[in-house]
PQR file of N, CA, C, O and H, with PARSE charges and radii, in Angstrom:
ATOM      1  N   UNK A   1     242.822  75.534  83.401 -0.4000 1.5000
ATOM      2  CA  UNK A   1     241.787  76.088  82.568 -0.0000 2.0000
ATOM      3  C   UNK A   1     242.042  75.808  81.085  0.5500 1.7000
ATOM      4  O   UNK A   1     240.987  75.688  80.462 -0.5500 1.4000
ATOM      5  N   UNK A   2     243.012  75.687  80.439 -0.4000 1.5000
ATOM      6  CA  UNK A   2     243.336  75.186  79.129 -0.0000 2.0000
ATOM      7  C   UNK A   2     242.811  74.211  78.889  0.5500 1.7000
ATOM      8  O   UNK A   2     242.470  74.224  77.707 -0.5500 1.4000
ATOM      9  H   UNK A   2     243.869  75.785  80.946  0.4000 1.0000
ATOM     10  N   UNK A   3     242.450  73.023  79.540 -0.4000 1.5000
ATOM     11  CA  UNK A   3     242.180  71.886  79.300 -0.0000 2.0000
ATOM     12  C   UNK A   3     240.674  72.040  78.750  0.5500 1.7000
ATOM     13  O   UNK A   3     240.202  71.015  78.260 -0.5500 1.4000
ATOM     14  H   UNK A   3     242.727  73.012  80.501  0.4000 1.0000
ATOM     15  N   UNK A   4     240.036  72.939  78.764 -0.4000 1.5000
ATOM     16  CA  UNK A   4     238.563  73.359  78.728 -0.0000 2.0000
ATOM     17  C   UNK A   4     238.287  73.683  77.422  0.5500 1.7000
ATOM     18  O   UNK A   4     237.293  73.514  76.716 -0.5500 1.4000
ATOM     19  H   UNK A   4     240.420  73.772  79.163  0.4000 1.0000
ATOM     20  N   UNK A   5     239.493  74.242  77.218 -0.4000 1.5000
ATOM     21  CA  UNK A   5     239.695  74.903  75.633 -0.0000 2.0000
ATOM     22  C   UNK A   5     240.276  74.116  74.649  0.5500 1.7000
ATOM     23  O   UNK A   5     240.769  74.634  73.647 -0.5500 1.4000
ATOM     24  H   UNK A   5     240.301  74.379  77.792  0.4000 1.0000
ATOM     25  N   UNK A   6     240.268  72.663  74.873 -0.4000 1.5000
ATOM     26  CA  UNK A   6     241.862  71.441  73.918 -0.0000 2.0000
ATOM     27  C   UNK A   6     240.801  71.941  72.870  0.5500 1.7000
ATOM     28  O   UNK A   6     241.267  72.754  72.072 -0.5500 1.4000
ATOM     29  H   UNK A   6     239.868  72.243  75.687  0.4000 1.0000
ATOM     30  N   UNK A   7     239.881  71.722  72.755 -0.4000 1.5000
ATOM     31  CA  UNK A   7     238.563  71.683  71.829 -0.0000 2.0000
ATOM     32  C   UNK A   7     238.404  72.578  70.298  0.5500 1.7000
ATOM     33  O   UNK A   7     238.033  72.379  69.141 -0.5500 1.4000
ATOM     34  H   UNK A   7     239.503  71.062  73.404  0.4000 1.0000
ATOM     35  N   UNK A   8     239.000  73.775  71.234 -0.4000 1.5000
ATOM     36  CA  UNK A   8     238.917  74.604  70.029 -0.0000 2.0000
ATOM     37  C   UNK A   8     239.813  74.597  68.684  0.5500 1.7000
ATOM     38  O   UNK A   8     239.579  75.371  67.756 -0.5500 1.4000
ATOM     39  H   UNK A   8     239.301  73.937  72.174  0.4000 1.0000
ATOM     40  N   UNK A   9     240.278  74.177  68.675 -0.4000 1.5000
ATOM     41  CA  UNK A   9     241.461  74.019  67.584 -0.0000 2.0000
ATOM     42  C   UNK A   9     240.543  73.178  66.266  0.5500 1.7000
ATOM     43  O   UNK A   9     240.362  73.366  65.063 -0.5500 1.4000
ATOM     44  H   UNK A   9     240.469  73.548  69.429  0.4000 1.0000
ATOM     45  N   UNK A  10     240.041  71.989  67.483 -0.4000 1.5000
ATOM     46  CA  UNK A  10     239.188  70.754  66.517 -0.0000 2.0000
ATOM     47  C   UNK A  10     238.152  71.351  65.369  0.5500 1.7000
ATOM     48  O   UNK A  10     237.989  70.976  64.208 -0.5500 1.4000
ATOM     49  H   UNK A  10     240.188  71.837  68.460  0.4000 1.0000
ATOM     50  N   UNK A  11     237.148  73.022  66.538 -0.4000 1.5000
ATOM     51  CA  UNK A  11     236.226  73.829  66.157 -0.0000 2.0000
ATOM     52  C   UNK A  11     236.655  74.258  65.079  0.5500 1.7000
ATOM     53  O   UNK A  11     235.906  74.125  64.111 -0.5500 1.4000
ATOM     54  H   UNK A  11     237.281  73.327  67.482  0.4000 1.0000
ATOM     55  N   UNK A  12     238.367  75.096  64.816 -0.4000 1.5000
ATOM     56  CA  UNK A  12     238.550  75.458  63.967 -0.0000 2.0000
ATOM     57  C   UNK A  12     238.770  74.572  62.510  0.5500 1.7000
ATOM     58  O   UNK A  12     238.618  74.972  61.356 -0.5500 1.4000
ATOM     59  H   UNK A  12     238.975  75.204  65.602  0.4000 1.0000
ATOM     60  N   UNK A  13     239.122  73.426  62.927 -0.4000 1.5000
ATOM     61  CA  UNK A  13     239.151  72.504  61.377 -0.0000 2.0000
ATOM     62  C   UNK A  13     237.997  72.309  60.956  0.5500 1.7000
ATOM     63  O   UNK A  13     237.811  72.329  59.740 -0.5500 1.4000
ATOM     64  H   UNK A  13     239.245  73.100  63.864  0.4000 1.0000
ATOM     65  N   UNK A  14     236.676  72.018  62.053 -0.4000 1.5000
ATOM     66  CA  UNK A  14     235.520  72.106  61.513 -0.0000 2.0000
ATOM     67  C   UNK A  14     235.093  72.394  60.447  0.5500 1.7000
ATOM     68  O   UNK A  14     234.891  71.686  59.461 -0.5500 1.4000
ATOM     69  H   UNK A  14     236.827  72.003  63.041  0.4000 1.0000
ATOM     70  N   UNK A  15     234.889  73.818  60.669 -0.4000 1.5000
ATOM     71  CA  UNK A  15     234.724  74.825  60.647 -0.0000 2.0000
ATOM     72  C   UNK A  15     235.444  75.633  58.855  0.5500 1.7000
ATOM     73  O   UNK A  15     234.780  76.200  57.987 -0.5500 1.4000
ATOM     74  H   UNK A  15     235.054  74.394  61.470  0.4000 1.0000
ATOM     75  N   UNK A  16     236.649  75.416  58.873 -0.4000 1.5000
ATOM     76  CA  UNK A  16     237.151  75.277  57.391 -0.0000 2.0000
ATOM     77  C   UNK A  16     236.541  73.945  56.710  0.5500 1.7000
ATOM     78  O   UNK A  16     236.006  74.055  55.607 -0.5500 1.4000
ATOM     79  H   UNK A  16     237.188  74.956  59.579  0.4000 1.0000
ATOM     80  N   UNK A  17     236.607  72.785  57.300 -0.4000 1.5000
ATOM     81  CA  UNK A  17     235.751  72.143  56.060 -0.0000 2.0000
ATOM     82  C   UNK A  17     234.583  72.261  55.817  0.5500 1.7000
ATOM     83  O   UNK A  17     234.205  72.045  54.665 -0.5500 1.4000
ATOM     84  H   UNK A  17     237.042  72.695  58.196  0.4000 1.0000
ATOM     85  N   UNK A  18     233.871  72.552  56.593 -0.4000 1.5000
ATOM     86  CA  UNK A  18     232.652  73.354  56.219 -0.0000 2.0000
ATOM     87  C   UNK A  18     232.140  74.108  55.161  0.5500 1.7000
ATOM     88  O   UNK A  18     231.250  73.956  54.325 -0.5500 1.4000
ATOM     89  H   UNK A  18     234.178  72.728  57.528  0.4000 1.0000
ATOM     90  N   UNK A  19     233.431  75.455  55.604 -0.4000 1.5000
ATOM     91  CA  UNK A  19     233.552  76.233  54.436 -0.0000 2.0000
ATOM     92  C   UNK A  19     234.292  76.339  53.337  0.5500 1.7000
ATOM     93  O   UNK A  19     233.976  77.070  52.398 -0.5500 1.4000
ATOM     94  H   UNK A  19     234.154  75.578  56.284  0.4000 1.0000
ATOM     95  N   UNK A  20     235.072  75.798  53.361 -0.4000 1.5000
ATOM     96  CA  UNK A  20     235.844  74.611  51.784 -0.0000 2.0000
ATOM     97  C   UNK A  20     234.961  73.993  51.604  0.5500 1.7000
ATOM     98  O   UNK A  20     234.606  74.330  50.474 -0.5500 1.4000
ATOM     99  H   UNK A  20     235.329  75.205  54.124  0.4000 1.0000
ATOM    100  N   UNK A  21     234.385  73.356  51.908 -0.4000 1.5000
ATOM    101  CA  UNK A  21     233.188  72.199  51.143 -0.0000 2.0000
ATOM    102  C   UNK A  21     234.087  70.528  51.057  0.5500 1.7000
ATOM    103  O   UNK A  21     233.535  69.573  50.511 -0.5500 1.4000
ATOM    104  H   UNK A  21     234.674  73.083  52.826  0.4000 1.0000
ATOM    105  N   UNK A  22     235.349  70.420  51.611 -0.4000 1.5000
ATOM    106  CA  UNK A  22     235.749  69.440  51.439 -0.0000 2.0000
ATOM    107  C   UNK A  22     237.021  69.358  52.875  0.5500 1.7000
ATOM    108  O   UNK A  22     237.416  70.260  53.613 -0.5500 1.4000
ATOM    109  H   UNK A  22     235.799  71.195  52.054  0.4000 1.0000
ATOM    110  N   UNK A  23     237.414  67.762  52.824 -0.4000 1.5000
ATOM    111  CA  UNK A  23     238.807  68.051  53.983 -0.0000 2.0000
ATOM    112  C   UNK A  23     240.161  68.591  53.257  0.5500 1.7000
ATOM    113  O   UNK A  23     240.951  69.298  53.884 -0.5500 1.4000
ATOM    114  H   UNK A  23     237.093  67.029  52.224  0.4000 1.0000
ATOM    115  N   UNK A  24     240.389  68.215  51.880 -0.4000 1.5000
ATOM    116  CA  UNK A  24     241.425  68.731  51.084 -0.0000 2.0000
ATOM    117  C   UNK A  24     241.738  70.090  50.835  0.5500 1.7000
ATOM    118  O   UNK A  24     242.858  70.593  50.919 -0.5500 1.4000
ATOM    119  H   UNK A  24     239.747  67.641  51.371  0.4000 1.0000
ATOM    120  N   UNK A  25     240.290  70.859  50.407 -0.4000 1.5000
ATOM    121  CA  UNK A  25     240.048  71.961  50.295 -0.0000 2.0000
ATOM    122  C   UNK A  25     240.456  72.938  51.772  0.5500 1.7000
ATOM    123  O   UNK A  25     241.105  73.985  51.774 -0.5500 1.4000
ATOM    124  H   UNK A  25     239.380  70.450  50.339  0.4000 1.0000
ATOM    125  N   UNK A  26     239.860  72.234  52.961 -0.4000 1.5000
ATOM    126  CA  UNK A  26     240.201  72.525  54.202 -0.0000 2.0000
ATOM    127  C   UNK A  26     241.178  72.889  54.381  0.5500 1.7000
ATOM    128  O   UNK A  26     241.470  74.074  54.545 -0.5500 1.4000
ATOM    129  H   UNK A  26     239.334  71.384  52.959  0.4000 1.0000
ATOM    130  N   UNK A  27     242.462  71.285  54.402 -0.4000 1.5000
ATOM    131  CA  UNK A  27     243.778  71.381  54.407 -0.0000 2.0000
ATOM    132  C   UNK A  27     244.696  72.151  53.716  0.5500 1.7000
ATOM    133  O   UNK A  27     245.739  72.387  54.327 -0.5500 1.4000
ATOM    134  H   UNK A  27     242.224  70.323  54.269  0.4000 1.0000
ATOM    135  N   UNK A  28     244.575  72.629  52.540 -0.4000 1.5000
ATOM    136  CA  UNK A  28     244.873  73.493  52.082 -0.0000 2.0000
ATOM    137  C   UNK A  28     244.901  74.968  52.717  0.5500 1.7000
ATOM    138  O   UNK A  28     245.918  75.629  52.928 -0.5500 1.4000
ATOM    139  H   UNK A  28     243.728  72.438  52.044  0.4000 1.0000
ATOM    140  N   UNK A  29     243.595  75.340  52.972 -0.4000 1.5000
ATOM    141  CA  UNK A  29     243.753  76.569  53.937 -0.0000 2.0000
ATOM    142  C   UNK A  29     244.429  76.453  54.968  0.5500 1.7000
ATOM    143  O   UNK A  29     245.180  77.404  55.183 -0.5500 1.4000
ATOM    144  H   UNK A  29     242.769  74.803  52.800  0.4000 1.0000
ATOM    145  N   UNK A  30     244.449  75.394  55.904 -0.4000 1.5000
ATOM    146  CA  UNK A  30     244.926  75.374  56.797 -0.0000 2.0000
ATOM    147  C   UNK A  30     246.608  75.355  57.049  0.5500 1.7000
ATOM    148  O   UNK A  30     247.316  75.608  58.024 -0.5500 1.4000
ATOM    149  H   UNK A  30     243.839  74.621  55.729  0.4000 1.0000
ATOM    150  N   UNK A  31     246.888  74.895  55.568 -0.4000 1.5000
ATOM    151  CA  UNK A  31     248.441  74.480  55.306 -0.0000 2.0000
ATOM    152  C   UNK A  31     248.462  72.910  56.257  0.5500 1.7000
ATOM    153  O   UNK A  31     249.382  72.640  57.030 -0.5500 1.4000
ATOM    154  H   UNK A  31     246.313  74.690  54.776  0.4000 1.0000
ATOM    155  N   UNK A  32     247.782  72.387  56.116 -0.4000 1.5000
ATOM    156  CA  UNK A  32     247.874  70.695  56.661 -0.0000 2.0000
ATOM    157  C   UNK A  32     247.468  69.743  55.351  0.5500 1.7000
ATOM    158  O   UNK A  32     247.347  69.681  54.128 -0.5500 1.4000
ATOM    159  H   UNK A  32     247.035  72.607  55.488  0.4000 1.0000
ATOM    160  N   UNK A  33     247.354  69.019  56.697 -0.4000 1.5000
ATOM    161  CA  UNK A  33     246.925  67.665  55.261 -0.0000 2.0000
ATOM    162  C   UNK A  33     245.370  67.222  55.765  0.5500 1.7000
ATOM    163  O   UNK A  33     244.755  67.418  56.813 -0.5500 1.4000
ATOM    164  H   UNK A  33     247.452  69.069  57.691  0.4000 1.0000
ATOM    165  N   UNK A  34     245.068  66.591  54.614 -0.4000 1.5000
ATOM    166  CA  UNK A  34     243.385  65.971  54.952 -0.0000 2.0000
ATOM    167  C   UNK A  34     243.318  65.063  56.181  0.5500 1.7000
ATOM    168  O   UNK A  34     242.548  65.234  57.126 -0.5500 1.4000
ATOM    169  H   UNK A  34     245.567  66.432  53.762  0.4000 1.0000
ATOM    170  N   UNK A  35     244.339  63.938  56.043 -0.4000 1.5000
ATOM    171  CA  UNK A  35     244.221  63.076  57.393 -0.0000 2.0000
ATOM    172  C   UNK A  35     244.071  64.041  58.722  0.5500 1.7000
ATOM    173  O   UNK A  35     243.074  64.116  59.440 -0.5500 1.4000
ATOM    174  H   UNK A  35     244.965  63.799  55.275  0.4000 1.0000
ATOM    175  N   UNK A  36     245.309  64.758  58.869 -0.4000 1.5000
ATOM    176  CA  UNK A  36     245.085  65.743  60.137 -0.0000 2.0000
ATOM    177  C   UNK A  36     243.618  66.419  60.453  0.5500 1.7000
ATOM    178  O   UNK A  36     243.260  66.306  61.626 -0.5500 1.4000
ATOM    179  H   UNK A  36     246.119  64.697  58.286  0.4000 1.0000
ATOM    180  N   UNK A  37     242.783  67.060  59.620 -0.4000 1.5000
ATOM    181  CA  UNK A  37     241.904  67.427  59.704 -0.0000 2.0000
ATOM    182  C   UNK A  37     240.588  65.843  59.163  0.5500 1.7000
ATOM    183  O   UNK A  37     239.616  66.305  58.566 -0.5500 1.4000
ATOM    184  H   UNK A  37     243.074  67.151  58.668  0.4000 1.0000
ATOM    185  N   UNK A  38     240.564  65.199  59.227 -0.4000 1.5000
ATOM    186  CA  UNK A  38     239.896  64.289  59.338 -0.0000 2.0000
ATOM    187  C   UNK A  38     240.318  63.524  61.098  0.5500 1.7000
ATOM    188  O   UNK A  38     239.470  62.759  61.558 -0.5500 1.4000
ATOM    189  H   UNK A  38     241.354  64.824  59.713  0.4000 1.0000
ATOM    190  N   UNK A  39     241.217  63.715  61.689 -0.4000 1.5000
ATOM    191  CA  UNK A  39     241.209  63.000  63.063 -0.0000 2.0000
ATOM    192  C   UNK A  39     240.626  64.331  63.862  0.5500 1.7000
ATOM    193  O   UNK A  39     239.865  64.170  64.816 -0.5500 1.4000
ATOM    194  H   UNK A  39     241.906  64.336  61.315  0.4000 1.0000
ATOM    195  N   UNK A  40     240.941  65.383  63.514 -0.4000 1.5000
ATOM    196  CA  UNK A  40     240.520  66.433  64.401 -0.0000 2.0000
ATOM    197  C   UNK A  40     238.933  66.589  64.550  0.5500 1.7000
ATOM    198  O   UNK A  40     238.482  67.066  65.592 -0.5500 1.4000
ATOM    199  H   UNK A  40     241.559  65.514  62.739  0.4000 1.0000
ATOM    200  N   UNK A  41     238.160  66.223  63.599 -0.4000 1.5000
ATOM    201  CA  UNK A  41     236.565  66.421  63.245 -0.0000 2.0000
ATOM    202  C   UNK A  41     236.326  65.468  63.790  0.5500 1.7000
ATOM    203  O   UNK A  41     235.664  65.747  64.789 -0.5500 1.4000
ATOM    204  H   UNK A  41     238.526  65.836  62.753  0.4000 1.0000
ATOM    205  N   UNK A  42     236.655  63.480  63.619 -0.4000 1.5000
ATOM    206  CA  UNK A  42     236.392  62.659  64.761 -0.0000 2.0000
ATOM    207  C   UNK A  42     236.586  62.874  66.365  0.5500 1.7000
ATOM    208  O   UNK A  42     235.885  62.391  67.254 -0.5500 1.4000
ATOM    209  H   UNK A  42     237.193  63.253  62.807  0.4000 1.0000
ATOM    210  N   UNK A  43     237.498  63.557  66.478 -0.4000 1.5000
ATOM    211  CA  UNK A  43     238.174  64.048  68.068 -0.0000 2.0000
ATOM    212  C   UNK A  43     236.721  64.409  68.542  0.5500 1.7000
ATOM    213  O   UNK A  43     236.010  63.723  69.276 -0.5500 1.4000
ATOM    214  H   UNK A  43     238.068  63.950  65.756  0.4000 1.0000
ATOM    215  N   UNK A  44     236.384  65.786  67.897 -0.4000 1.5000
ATOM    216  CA  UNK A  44     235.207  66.595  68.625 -0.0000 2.0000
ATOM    217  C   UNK A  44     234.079  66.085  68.172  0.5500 1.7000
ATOM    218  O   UNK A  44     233.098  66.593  68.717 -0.5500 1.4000
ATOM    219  H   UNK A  44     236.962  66.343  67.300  0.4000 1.0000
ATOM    220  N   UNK A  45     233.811  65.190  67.300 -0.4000 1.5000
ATOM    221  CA  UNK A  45     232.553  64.480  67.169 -0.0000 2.0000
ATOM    222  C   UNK A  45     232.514  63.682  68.426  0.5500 1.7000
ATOM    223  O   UNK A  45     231.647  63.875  69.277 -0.5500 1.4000
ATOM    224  H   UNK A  45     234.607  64.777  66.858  0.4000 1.0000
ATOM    225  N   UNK A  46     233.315  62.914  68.528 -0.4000 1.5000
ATOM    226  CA  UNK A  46     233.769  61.987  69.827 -0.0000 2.0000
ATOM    227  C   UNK A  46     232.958  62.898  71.425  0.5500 1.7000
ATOM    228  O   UNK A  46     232.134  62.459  72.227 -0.5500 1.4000
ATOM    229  H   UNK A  46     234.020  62.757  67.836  0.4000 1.0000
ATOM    230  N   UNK A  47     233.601  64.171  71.358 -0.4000 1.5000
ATOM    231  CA  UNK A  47     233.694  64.611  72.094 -0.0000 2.0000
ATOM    232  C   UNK A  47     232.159  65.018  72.898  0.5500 1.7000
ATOM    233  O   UNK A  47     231.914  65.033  74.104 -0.5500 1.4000
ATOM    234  H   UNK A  47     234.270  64.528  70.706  0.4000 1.0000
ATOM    235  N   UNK A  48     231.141  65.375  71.561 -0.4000 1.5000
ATOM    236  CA  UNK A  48     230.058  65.679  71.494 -0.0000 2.0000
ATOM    237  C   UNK A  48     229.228  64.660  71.713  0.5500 1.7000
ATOM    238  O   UNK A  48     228.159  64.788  72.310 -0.5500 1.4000
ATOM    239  H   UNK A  48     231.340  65.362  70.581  0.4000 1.0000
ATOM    240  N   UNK A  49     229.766  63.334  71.136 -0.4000 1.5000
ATOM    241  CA  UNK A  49     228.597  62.746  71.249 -0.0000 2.0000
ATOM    242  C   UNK A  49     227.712  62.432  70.137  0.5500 1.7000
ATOM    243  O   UNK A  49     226.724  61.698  70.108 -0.5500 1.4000
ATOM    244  H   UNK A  49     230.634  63.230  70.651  0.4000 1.0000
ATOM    245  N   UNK A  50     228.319  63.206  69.130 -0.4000 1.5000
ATOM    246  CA  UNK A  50     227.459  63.455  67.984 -0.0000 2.0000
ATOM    247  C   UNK A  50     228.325  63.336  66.311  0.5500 1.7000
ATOM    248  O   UNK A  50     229.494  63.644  66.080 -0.5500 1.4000
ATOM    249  H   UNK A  50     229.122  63.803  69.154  0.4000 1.0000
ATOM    250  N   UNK A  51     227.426  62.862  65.460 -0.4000 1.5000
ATOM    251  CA  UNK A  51     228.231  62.839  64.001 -0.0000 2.0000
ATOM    252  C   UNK A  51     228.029  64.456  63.505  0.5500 1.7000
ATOM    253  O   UNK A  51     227.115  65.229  63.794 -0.5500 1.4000
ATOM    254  H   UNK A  51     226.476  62.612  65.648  0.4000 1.0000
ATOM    255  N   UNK A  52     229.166  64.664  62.693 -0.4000 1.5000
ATOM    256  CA  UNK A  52     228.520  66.396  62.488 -0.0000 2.0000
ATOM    257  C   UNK A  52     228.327  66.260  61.418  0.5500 1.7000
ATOM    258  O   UNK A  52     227.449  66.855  60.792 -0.5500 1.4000
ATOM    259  H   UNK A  52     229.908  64.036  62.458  0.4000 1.0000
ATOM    260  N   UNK A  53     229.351  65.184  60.821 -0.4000 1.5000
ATOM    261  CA  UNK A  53     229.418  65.501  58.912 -0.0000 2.0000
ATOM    262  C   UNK A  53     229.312  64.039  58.440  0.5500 1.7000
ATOM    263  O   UNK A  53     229.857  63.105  59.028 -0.5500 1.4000
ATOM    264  H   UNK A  53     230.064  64.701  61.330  0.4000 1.0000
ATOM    265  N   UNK A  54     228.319  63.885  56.968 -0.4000 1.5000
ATOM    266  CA  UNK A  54     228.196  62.563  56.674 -0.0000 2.0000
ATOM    267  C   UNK A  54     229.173  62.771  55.690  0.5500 1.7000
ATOM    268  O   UNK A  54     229.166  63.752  54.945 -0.5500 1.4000
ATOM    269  H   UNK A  54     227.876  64.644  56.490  0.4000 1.0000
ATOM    270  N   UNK A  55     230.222  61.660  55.657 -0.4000 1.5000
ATOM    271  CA  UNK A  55     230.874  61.343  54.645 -0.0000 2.0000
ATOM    272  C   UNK A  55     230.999  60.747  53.708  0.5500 1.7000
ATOM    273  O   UNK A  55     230.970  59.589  54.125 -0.5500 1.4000
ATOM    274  H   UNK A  55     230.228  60.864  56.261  0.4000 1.0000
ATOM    275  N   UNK A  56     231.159  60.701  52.409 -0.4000 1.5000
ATOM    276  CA  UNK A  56     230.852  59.600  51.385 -0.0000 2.0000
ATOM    277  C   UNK A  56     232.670  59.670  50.645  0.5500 1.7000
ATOM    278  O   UNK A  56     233.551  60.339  51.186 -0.5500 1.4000
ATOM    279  H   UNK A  56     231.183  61.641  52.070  0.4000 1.0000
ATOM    280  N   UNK A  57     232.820  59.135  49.816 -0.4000 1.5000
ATOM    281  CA  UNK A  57     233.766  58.998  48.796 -0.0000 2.0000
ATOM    282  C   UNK A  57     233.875  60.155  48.286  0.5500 1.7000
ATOM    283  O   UNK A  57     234.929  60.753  48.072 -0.5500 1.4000
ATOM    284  H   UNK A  57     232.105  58.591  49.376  0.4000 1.0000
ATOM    285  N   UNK A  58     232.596  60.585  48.031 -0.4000 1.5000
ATOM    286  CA  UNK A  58     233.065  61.972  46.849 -0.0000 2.0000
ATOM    287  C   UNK A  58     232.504  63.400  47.490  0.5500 1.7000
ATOM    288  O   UNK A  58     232.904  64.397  46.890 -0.5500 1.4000
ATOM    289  H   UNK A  58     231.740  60.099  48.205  0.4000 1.0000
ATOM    290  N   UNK A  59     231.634  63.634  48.624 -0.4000 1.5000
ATOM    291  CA  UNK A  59     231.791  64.304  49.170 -0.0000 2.0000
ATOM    292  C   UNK A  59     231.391  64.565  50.895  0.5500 1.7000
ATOM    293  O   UNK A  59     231.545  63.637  51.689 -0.5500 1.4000
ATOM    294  H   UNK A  59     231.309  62.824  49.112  0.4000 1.0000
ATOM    295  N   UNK A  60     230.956  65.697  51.274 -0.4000 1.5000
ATOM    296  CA  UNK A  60     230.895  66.044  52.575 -0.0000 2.0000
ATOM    297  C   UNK A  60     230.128  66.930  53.411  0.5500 1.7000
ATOM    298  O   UNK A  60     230.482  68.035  53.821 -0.5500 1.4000
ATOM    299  H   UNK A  60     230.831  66.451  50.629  0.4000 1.0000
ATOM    300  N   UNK A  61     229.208  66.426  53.589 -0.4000 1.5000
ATOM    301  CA  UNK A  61     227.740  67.345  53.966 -0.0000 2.0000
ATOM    302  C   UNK A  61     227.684  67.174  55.673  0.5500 1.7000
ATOM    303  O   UNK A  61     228.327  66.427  56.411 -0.5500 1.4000
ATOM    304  H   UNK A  61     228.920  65.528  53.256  0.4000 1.0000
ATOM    305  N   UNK A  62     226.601  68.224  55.981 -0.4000 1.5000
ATOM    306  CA  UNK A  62     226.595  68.306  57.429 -0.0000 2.0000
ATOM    307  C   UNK A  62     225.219  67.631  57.777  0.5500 1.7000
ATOM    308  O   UNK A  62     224.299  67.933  57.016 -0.5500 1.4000
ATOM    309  H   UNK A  62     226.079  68.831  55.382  0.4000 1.0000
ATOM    310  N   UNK A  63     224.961  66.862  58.690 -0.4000 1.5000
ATOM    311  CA  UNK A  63     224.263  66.042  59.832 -0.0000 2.0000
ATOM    312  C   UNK A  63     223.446  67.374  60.101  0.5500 1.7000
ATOM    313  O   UNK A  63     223.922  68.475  59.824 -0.5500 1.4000
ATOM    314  H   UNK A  63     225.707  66.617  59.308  0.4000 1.0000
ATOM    315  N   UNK A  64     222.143  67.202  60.679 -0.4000 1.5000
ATOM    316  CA  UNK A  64     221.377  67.984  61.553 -0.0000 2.0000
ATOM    317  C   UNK A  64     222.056  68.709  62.714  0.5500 1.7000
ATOM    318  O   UNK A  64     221.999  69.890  63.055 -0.5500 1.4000
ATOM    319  H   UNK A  64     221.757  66.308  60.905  0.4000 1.0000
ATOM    320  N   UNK A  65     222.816  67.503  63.301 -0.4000 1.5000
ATOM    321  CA  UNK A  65     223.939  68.267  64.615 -0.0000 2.0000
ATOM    322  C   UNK A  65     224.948  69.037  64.186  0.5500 1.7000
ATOM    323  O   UNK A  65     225.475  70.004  64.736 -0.5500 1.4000
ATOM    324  H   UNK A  65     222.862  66.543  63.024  0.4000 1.0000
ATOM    325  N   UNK A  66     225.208  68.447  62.994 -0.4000 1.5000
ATOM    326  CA  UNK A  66     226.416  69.777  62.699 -0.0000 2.0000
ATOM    327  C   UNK A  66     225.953  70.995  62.128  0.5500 1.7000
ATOM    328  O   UNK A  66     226.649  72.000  61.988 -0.5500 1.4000
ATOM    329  H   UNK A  66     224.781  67.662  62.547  0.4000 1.0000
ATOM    330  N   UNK A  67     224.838  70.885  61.823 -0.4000 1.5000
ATOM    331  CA  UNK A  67     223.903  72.463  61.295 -0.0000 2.0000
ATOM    332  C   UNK A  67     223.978  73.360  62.799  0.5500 1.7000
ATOM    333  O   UNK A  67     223.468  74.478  62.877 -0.5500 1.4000
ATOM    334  H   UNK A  67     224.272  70.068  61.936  0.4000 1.0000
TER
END
């Protein structure tokens, strides 16, 4: 049954960059680094099927699917 749940962890990095407004900002809360939370948001995008967040150089907004 764990295997059902690998997911959530990914939810939670989401989820802080979201609400940081950035992956740095993220990582910070999280006590990680940006890369880590940039493979974790591809993981469950992957996972979905779906892009959640458009990324640019300077910042980081959410996709329709990730609304």
């Amino acid at each position: 049954m764990s295997r059902k749940f690998d997911y959530l962890g990914d939810v939670e990095v989401f989820l802080a960059v979201v609400e940081h407004g950035s992956f740095t900002a993220g990582a910070v809360a999280l006590s990680t680094t940006p890369s880590v939370l940039s493979r974790a948001v591809t993981r469950l995008e992957a996972r979905l099927g779906r892009q959640l967040l458009q990324r640019t150089t300077r910042r980081v907004g959410l996709t329709d699917a990730g609304r």
